[in-house]
C-alpha positions as a printed Julia matrix, in Angstrom:
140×3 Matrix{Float64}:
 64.18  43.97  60.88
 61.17  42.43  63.29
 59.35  45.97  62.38
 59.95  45.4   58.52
 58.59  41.43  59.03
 55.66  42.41  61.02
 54.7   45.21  58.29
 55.51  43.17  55.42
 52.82  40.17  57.22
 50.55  42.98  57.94
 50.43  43.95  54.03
 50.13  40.59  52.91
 47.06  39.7   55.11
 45.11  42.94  53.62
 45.65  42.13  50.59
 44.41  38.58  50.79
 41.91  39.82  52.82
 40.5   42.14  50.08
 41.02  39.67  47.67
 38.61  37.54  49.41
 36.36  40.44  49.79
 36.21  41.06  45.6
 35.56  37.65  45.38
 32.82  36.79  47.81
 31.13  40.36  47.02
 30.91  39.47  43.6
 29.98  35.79  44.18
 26.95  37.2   46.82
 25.86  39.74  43.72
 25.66  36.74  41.36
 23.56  34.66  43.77
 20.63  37.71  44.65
 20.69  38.39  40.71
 20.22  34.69  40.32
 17.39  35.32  43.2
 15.8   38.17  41.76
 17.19  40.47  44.65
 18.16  43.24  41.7
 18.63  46.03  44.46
 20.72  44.02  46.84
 22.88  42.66  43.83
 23.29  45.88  42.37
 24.97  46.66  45.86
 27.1   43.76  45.66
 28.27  44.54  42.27
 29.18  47.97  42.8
 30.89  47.18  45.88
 32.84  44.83  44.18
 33.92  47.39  41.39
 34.85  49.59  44.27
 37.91  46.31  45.16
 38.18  45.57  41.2
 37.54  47.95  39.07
 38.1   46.22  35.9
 36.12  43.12  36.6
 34.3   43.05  33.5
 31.55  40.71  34.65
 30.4   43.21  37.46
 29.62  45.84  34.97
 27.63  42.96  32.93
 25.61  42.3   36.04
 24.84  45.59  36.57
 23.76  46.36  32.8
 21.6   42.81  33.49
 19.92  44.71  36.22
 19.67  48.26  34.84
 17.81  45.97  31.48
 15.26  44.83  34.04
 14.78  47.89  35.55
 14.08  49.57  31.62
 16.83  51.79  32.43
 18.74  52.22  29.31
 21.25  55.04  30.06
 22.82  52.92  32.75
 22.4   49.84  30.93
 24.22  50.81  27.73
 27.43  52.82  29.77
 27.83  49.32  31.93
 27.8   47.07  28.55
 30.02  50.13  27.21
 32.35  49.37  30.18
 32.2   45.6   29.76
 33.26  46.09  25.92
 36.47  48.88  26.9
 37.52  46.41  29.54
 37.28  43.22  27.24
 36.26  44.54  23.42
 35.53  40.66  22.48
 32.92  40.14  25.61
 30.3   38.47  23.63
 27.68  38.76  25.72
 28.01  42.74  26.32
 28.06  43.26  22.27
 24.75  40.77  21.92
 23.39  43.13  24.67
 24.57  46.31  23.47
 23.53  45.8   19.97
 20.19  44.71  20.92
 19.67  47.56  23.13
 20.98  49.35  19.93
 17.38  48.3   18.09
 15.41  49.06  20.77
 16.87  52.89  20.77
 16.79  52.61  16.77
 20.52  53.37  16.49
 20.53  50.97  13.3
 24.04  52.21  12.0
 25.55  51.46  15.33
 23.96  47.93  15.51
 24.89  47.18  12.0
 28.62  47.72  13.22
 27.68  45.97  16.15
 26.78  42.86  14.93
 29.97  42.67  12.39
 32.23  42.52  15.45
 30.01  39.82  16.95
 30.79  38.11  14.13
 34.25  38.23  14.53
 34.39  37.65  17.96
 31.54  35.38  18.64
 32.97  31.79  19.92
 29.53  30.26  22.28
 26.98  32.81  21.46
 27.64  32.51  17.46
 23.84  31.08  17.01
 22.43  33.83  18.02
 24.21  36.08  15.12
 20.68  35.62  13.19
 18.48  36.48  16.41
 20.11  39.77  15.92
 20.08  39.98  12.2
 16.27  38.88  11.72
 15.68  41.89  14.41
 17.2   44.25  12.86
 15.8   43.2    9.55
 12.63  43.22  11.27
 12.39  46.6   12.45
 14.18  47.94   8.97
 11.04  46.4    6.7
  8.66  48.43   9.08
């Protein structure tokens, strides 16, 4: 039974202990991104998928960065990943659908910004941003 405790306390204290980790890896990311340290928050972020996988606002970091660094591939399959793991993350469609424009995918932003619309709750001024864009580049 003292074998069962001790095991039991032992499992307990990793898990809080990588629960802590998760936390303060992401927290560190957020604070070089908010530095302008892209390569060490990129670390951060990734390490922090590697604890939690599905925390959605890793991923968003990391297509922040990958924006920044003009690397679309990477950007657009992190915002893709934001939107599987939370399909009404308005932030990641904004993103995606502008990144959309720039790769002039117009179907696909079209389609994009209707389910902003339907999802949109802080960001919903900035429906029009994307619409006058789009418009913009479909007149040329």
């Amino acid at each position: 039974m003292i074998k069962f405790r001790y095991s039991l306390f032992i499992i307990i204290f990793l898990i809080f202990s990588n629960a802590k980790a998760e936390l303060s890896n992401f927290e560190k990311g957020k604070d070089l991104f908010n530095n302008k340290k892209y390569d060490q928050a990129k670390f951060k972020f990734e390490q922090d998928i590697v604890f939690n996988p599905k925390n959605e606002n890793s991923y968003l970091y990391l297509a922040k960065i990958f924006n920044f660094k003009k690397n679309n591939i990477q950007e657009e399959k992190n915002l893709n990943t934001v939107i599987l793991l939370n399909p009404k993350n308005e932030e990641a469609i904004f993103n995606l659908a502008l990144l959309k424009i720039r790769k002039s995918n117009y179907e696909e932003t079209k389609t994009l910004i209707e389910n902003f619309k339907k999802v949109c709750k802080t960001l919903c001024q900035r429906t029009s941003d994307l619409q006058n864009k789009l418009d913009a580049v479909l007149k040329k």
